[in-house]
Every structure is written in C-alpha cells, then in structure tokens.
C-alpha positions in Angstrom: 49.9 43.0 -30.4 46.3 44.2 -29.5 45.1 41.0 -29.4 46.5 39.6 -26.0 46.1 42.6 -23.9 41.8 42.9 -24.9 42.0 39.1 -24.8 43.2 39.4 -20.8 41.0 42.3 -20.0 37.8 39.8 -21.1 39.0 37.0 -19.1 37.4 38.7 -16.0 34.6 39.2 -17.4 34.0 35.9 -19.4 34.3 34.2 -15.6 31.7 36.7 -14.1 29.4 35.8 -17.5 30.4 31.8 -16.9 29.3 32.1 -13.0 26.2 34.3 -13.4 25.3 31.3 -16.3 26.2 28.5 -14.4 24.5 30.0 -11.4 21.2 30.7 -13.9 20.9 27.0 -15.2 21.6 26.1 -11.6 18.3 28.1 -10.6 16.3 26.9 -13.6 17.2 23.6 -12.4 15.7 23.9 -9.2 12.6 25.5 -10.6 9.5 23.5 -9.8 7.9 23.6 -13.5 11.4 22.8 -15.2 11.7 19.3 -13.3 8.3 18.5 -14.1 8.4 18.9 -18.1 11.7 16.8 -17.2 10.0 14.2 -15.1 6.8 14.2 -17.4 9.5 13.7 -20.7 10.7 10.7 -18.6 7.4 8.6 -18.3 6.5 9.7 -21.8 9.7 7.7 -23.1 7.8 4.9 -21.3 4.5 5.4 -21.9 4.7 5.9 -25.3 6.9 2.5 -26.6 4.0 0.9 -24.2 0.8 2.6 -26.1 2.4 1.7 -29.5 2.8 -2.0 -28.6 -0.5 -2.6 -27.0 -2.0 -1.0 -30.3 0.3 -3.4 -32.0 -0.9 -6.4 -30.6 -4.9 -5.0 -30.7 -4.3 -5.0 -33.9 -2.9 -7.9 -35.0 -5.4 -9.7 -32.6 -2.6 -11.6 -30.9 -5.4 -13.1 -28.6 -6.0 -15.8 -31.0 -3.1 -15.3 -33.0 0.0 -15.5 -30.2 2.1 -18.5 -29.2 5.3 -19.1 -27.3 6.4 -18.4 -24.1 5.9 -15.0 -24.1 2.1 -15.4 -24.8 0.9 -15.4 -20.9 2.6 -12.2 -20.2 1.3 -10.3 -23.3 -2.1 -11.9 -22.7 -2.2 -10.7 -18.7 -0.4 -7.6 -19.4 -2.7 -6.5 -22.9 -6.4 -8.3 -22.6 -6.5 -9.6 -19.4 -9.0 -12.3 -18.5 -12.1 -9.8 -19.1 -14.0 -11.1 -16.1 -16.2 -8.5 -14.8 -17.9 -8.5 -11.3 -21.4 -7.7 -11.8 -21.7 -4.7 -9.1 -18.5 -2.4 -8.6 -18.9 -3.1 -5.3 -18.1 -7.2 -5.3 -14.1 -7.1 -5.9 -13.9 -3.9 -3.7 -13.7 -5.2 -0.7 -15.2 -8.3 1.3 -18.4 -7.9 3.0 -17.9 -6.4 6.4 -18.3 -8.8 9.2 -21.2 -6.6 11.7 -19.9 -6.7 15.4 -22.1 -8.6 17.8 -23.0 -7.9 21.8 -20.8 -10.8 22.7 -18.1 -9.1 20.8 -18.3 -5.7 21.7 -14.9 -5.8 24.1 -13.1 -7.1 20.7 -14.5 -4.9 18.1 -13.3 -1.8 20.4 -10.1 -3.1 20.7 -9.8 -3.3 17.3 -11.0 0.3 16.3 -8.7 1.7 19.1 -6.1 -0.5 17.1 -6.7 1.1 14.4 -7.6 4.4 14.5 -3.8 4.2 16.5 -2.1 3.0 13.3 -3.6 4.9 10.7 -2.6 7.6 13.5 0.8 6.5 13.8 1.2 6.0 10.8 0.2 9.5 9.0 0.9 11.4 12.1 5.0 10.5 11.5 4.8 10.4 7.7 3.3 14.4 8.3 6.0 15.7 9.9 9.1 13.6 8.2 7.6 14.6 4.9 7.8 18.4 6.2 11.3 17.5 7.9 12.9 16.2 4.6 11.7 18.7 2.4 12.0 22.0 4.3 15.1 21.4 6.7 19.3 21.0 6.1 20.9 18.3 6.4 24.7 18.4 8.0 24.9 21.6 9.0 27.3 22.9 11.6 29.0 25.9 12.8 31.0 26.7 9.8 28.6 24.6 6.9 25.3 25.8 6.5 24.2 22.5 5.4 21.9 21.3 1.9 18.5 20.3 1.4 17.1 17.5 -0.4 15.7 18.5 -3.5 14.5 15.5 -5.6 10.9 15.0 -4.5 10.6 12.5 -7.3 13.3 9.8 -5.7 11.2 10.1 -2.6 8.0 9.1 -4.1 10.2 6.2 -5.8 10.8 5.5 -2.1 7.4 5.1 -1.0 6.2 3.2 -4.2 9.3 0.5 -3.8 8.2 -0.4 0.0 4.3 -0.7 -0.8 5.3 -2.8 -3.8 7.5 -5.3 -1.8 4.7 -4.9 1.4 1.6 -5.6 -1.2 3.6 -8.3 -3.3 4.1 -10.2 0.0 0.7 -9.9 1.3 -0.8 -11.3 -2.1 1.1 -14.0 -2.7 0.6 -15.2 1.7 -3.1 -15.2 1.2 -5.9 -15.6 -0.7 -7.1 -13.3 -3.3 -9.6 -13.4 -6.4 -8.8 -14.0 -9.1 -7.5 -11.3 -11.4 -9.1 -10.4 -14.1 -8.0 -6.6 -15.6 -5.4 -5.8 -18.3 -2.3 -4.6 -16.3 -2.0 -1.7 -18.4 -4.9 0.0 -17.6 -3.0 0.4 -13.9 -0.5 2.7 -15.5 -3.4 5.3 -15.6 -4.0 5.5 -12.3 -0.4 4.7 -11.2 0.8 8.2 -13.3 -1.3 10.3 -11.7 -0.6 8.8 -8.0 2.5 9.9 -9.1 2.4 13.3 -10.3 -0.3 13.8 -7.4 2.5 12.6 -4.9 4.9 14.8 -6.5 2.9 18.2 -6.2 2.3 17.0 -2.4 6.4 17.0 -1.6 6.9 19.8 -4.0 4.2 22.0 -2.8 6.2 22.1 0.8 8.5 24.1 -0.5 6.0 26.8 -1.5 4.1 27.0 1.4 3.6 25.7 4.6 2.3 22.0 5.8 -1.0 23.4 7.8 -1.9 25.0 4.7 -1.0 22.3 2.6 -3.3 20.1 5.0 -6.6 22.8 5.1 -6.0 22.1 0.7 -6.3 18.5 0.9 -9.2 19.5 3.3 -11.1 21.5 0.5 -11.1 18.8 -1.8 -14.4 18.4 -1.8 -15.4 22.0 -3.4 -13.9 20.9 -7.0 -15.2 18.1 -7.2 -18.5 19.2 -6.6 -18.2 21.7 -9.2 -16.4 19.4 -11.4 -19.4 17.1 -10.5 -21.8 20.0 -11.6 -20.9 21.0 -14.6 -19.9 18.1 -16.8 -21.8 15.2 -15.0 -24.9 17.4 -13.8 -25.4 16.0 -10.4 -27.1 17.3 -8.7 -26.5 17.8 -4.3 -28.6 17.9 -1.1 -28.7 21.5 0.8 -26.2 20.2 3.1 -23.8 19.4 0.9 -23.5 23.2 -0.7 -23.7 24.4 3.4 -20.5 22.7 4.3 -18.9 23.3 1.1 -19.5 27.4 1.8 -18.0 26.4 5.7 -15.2 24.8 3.8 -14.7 27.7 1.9 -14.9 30.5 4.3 -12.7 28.3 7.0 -9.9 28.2 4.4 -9.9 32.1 3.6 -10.1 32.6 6.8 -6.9 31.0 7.6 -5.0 31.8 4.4 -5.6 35.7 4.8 -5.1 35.5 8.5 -1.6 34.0 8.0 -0.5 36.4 4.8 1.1 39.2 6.5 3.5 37.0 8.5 4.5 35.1 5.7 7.2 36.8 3.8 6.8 35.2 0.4 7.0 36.6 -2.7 3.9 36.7 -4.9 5.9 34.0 -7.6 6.3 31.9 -4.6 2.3 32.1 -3.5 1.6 31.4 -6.8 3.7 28.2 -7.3 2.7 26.6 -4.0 -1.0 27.3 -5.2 -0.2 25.7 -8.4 1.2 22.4 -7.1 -2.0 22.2 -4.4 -4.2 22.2 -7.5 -2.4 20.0 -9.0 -2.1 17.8 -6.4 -5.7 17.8 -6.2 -6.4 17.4 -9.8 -4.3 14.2 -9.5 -5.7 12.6 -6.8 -8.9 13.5 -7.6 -8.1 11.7 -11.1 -6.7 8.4 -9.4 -9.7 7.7 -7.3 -12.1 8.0 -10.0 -9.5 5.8 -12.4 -9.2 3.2 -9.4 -13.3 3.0 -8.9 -14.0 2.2 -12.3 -10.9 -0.5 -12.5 -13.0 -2.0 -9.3 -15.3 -3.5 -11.7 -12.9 -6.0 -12.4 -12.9 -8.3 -9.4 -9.8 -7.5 -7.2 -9.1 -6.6 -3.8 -7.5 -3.3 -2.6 -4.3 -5.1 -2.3 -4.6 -6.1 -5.8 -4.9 -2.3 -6.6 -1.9 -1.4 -4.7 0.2 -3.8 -6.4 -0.7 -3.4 -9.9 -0.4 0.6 -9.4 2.7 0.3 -7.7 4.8 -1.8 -10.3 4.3 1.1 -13.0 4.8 3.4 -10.4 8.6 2.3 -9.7 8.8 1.5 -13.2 7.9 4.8 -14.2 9.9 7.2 -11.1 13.1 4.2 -11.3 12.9 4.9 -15.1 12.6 8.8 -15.0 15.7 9.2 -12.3 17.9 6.7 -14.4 17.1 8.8 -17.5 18.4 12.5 -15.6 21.0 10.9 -13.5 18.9 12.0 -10.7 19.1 8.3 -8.9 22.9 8.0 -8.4 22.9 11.9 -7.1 20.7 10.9 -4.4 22.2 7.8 -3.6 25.3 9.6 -2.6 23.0 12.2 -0.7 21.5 9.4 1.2 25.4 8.0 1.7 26.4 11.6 2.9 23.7 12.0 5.5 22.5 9.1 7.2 19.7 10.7 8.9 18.5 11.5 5.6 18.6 7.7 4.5 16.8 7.0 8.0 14.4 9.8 7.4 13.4 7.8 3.4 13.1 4.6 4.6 10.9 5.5 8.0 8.7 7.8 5.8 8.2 4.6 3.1 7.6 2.8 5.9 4.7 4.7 7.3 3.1 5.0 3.6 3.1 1.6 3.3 1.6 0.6 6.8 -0.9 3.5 6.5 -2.3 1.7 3.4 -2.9 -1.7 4.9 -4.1 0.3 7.8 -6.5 1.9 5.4 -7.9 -1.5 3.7 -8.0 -3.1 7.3 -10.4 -0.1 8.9 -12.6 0.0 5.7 -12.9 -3.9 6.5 -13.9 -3.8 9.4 -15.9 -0.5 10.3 -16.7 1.1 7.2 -16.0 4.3 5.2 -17.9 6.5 8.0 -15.4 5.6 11.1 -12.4 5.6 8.6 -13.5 9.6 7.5 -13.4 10.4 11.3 -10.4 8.8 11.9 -8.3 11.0 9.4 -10.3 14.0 9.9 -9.0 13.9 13.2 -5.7 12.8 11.6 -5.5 16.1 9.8 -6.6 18.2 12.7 -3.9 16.5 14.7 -1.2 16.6 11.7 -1.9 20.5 12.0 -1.3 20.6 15.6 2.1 18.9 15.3 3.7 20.9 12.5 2.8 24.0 14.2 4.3 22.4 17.9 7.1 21.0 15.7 8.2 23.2 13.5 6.8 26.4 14.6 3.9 27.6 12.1 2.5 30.7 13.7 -1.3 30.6 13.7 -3.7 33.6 14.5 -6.6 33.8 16.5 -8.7 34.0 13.2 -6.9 31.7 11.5 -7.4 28.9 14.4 -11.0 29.8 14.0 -11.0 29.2 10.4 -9.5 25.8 11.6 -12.1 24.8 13.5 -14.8 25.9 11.0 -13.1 23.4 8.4 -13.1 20.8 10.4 -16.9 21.3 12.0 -18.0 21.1 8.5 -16.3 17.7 7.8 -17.7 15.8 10.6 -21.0 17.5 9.4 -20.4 16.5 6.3 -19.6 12.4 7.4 -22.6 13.1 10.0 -25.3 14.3 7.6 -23.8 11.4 5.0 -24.6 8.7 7.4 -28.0 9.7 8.0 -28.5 9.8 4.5 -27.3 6.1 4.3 -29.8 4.8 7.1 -32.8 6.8 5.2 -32.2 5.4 2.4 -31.8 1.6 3.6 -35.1 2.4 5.1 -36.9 3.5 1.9 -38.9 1.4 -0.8 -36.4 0.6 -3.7 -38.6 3.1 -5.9 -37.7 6.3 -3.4 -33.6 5.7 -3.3 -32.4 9.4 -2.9 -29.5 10.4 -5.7 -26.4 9.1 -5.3 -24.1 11.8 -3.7 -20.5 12.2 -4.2 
C-alpha cells in the first residue's frame, strides 16, 4: 500500500535527476578536453594495429623475405626505396629561376598574382573559419538556431580537398622519384591534425584577432625551445624582436580583458588550445624538414600527409558516429555545406599558392606576404564580425607586426652577409 504512493512522489524527481544527467553528459560532451581524449582514442586504434605491423615485418625482415602481390605496397608503405638526397635542400623544392631585366614586367605580374591568391585565399578561409565556428545556423524569429560543433569533421574537410587537389597535380606532372617509407608521414600528418584541431577549437575560447597575434608569437617558443635543449645560440636582433613580440601581445590581451566577459575557465581553455596549436605546428614543421631529406617535392609532402590525415579524422568520426551527425547538419543547413566546401577550397588553393610563391620568389617575399595576410585577417574580423579593439591594444598591433618585418628584414641581410663571406666565417644558422 505504501509502495505506490512514495513510488509516484519519486517520479518527479527521478525526471528532474534524468534531465539535470542528460543535460550533464550533454555538457561534458561539448567540453573541449573530453572530445580530444575521444578523438586522440580514435587515431590510437589506428595507430597502434599500424606500429605493431611495421614492427612485425622489421622483424621478420620481409625486405628479403616477402613475395606476392602484396609485396610492393608493404615495401613502399614499410622501407621505402631509402634514397637519400645528399643536402636537405635538393628534394625541397627546385632551384628558383632568378628574374632577368627583360623580364621584369612578368616577374611583377606574377608576385601581384600571387601575393593576390595566397591573399584570397587565407583572407576568406579567416573569416569562414570564424563564421562556422562562432555563428548559428537557421535561426529565425521563433528558433534561435545551433552551431556547428565538430571541429574534427571540418579538418576531415580540408584534408579530403588537398588530397584529391595534390593527388591530381602529382600524377599530371613530373615529380622525383619517391623515395621515404609512407609511414613516417603519419607523424607529421597527426600533429597537422591535432594542430588544426586546437586552431578551430580555440575560436570558441577566444576571439580570431587574438587567435591571429598567437600564431604571431610563435617565434618566442621556439626560441626558447631552441635554447634549452638544442643550445643555439641567436643574434641581438633576434632576442629585440622577440621582447617587441612579447610586449605587443600583452599589450593587446590586457587592453582587451575588461571588455571581454569570459570566465576565467574559459580564458584558460582558449590559452590551452593556442599552445597547443602551437606545439603542433611547431612539431609538423620540424617532422616535415627532416622527411625533406628524402628526395620529394612539396606536393609530395602534401599528399603523403594528407592520406593519413583522412584516414585518421574519416576513421575517428566513423568510430563516435560523429560523421553521419554532420552529414545531416550539412543536409539541414545548406549554407553550412557551402560554408565546408568554400573553406576546403581556400586550404587547398592556399597551399599550391604557398609552393608556387616559394618557387618563384623565395621564403623572404612569401614571409611579407602573410605578415601582411595576418595584419589584414585582423582588420576583417574586427570590420566583420565586430571585435572591439582599444587604442592600446591597436598599438600593441602594430608593435607585433613592426617586429616581424624586422625580423624578415634583419634575416635577409643576414643571408647577403653571409653569401658574401669566405666559407670559414659562415655566421650560425638561425632559426
């Protein structure tokens, strides 16, 4: 008799307990470090069936042991041809073609070409990467609308299109012949990853200009990095505009913390991704400059990094479920799907773009040229989407920036010293 009556008094209460868990694991969910211990679980159950048959075929020395049909692959994928360039510098890129006086009219025309992709390009993957991850989609009078959550299916986005845009340029021309064990792209192709991840995630956490003054910094960890477990040592100028690097992005940060109404958790995550996202990056570089010594081209580089790249995301989202769910996001909001496909677009472009400007004008002209790119990518989000930027917080703008270019300046000077030196009196190579 007691039973029923206590039994219907709970019911309330059981729903209330049912909601507030529901609504819990809904917020856990959505928690930044959750999804990546989810995404991280997801390459591991890759990664780890990979390490234990390459070990497995080390050790059985299935170079001189292996036969059937299966053979090339294991070979190309495992040991690789073991052809080494003899300088880093030989599979990198070609030599670059120095412009003549009777040329001058076309070698402008092609900087103006592209300094105006790699413009285009980054300039509309800024501000559709800030669009997708910080913006509603369908909203109307009566529906507030939902955001797009799964950062990890857009960097599956951008790794399909450069795969399918590097695949096609390889196999319509000419390239050297490849020489590295595919594996050893995974490395670099995990972190690109993760690094890519942190970016989209960080947006979330704080805002794009200050997500662009981070990337900015780079250059103050891995000098430090640099000087405590390699011991390099660096010119005067290179701890100067490290310090204006520094002081530009305090300036801005604590300029713009009052009118930011975050809560410390949410400072602290956005800080965490940036560092990450750093760390990464930093990571894939490094990785990539040492696979150089094999004798590839860049587009080489993208290719092989991209196939464990959609192997890895494609693998991860199957594994959670995650691909479907935004599949039928795309299918609800179609300027969501146009958003995906025009940002993948402009990742892939801004690559070749990359390769082509390297080509043709060296590393110095391609430094300005994104420099400028951030300068300008800061200048849109705030037109855009309305970023509110102080008086002191411009200024620490501009003292970023200033020390870039005098960082690219003083680095080119550097270069023309030393080609003018005896071979016995080359200065220390710099980072």
């Amino acid at each position: 008799r007691f039973w029923l009556p206590l039994m219907l008094a709970a019911l309330p209460t059981m729903a209330a307990g049912e909601e507030i868990s529901a609504a819990l694991q809904e917020s856990w969910g959505d928690f930044w470090l959750f999804r990546f211990f989810i995404n991280a679980a997801g390459y591991a159950s890759i990664v780890v069936p990979g390490f234990l048959l390459i070990q497995y075929f080390k050790r059985r020395n299935y170079l001189e042991t292996g036969r059937g049909i299966c053979f090339p692959v294991i070979k190309s994928c495992v040991f690789g041809s073991e052809v080494k360039s003899l300088h880093p510098e030989d599979g990198s890129l070609p030599p670059r073609a120095e412009p003549t006086e009777s040329s001058t009219a076309r070698q402008v025309f092609k900087l103006i070409f592209c300094a105006a992709g790699l413009q285009a390009s980054y300039l509309t993957w800024g501000v559709l990467q800030e669009r997708v991850m910080t913006r509603t989609y369908g909203a109307t009078e009566t529906d507030p609308g939902e955001k797009f959550k799964d950062s990890q299916f857009l960097v599956f986005m951008n790794r399909i299109l450069a795969f399918t845009v590097a695949g096609l340029y390889c196999a319509l021309t000419k390239q050297p012949r490849h020489g590295a064990p595919m594996y050893k792209y995974s490395f670099a192709s995990l972190s690109n990853i993760l690094s890519s991840w942190c970016q989209y995630e960080a947006l979330k956490y704080v805002s794009f200009p200050t997500q662009v003054l981070a990337k900015a910094s780079k250059v103050i960890p891995v000098m430090m990095m640099g000087k405590l477990v390699s011991r390099k040592s660096y010119e005067y100028w290179e701890y100067l505009t490290a310090a204006l690097i520094s002081v530009g992005v305090s300036m801005f940060l604590l300029s713009s913390a009052p009118n930011r109404h975050m809560s410390t958790v949410t400072t602290f995550s956005g800080i965490v991704l940036l560092a990450g996202y750093i760390i990464f990056d930093s990571f894939t570089s490094n990785w990539q400059d040492a696979l150089f010594t094999y004798k590839m081209s860049p587009v080489q580089m993208m290719f092989g990094v991209n196939v464990f790249s959609c192997l890895f995301t494609v693998g991860s989202l199957l594994e959670q479920g995650a691909l479907l769910e935004s599949v039928r996001f795309m299918a609800r909001h179609s300027e969501f799907m146009a958003h995906a496909v025009l940002l993948s677009v402009c990742s892939a472009c801004g690559q070749l773009f990359i390769f082509y400007t390297i080509n043709q004008f060296g590393a110095a002209v391609f430094t300005i040229i994104m420099t400028l790119r951030q300068a300008f990518a800061i200048l849109l989000s705030c037109l855009i989407y309305g970023h509110t930027v102080t008086v002191m917080g411009g200024l620490g703008v501009a003292v970023v920036f200033m020390a870039l270019f005098l960082r690219v300046y003083a680095r080119s000077r550097m270069k023309k010293r030393s080609k003018k030196l005896p071979p016995g009196d080359t200065p220390i190579q710099k980072v």
